[in-house]
C-alpha positions in Angstrom: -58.9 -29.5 -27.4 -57.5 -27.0 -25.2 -54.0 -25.7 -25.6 -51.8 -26.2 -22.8 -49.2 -23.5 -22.3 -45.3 -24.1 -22.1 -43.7 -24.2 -18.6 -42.0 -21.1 -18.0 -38.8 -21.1 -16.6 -38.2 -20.3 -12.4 -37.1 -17.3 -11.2 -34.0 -18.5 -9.8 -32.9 -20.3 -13.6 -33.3 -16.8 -14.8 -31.7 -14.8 -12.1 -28.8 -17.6 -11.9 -27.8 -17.2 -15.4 -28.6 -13.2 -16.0 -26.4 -12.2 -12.7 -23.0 -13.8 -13.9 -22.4 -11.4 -16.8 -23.4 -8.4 -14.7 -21.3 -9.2 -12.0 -18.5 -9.2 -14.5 -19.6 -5.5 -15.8 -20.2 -3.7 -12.2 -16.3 -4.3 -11.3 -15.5 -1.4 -13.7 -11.8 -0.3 -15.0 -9.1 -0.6 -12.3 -6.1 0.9 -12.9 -2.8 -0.9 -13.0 0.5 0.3 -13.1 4.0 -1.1 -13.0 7.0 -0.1 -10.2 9.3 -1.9 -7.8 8.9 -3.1 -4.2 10.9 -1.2 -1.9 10.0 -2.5 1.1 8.5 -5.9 2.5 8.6 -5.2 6.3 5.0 -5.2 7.0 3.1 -7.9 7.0 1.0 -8.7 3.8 1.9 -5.6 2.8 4.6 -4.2 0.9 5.6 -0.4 -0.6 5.6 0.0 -4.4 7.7 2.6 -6.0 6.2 3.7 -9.3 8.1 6.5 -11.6 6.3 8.3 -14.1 7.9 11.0 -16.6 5.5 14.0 -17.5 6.0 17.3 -19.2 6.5 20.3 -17.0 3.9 23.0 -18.7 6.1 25.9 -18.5 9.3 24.8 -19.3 8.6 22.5 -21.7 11.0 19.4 -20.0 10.4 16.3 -18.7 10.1 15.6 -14.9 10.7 12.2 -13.3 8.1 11.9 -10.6 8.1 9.3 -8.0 4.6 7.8 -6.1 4.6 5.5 -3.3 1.5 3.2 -2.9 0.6 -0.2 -0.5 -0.3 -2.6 -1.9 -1.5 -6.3 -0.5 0.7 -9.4 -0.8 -1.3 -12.0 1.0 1.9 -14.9 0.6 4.6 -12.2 1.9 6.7 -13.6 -1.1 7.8 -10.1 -3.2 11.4 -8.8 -1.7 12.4 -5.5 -2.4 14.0 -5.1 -6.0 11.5 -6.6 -7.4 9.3 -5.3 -10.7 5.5 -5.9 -9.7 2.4 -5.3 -11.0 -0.1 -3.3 -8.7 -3.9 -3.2 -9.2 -6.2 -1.0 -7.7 -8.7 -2.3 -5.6 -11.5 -1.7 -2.8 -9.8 0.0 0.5 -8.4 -3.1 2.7 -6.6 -0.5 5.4 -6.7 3.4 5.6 -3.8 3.5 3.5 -4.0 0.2 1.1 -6.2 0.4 -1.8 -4.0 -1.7 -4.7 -3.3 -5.1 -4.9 0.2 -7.0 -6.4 -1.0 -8.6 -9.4 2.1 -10.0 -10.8 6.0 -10.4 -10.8 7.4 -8.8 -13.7 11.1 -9.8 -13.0 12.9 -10.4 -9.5 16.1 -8.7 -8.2 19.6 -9.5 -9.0 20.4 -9.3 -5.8 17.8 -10.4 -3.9 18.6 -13.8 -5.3 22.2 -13.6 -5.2 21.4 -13.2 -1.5 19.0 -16.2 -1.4 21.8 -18.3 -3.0 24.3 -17.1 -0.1 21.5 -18.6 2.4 21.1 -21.7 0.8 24.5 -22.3 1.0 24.9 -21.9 4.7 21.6 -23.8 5.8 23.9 -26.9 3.7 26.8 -26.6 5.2 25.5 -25.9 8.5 
């Protein structure tokens, strides 16, 4: 009696099931930080204003310092006021790199102005 060896799995089972994890692994850390939209006019695009506090090393005081970054909104739906979420992520322009991730809270008055434009679209 001869023993007959098991089958060994394919090459593509393997590399179908082994590539999924990895692919997870390779994206890396991405920075995100928190600030507020302070302009919309571009399209997909809008300007995030973050503010961070750091020390100042000689004088031992806080400084309030203000970046601007683009960052891609692909609906067009974050209005200025508003408390995002920005991502980094690969270069989509020369100057976009970061990505809205999420809407922390919206504007006062942004949506007292949205209200205001309701009401005219009903009564005209």
């Amino acid at each position: 009696m001869s023993k007959v060896p098991a089958p060994r799995p394919s090459v593509k089972s393997i590399g179908a099931t082994a590539a999924a994890p990895e692919a997870k692994a390779k994206q890396g850390f991405r920075r995100k930080l928190v600030g507020v939209v302070t302009s919309n006019k571009m399209d997909k695009t809008v300007t995030v204003q973050v503010v961070r506090q750091k020390v100042e090393a000689k004088y031992k005081k806080y400084i309030t310092e203000r970046t601007k970054y683009k960052a891609h909104d692909e609906k067009n739906e974050y209005l200025p006021g508003d408390r995002v979420e920005i991502q980094e992520h690969r270069p989509l322009s020369k100057d976009k790199s970061w990505i809205v991730t999420r809407l922390i809270s919206r504007s006062a008055d942004i949506e007292g102005l949205q209200l205001k434009d309701d009401v005219v679209a009903v009564k005209a």
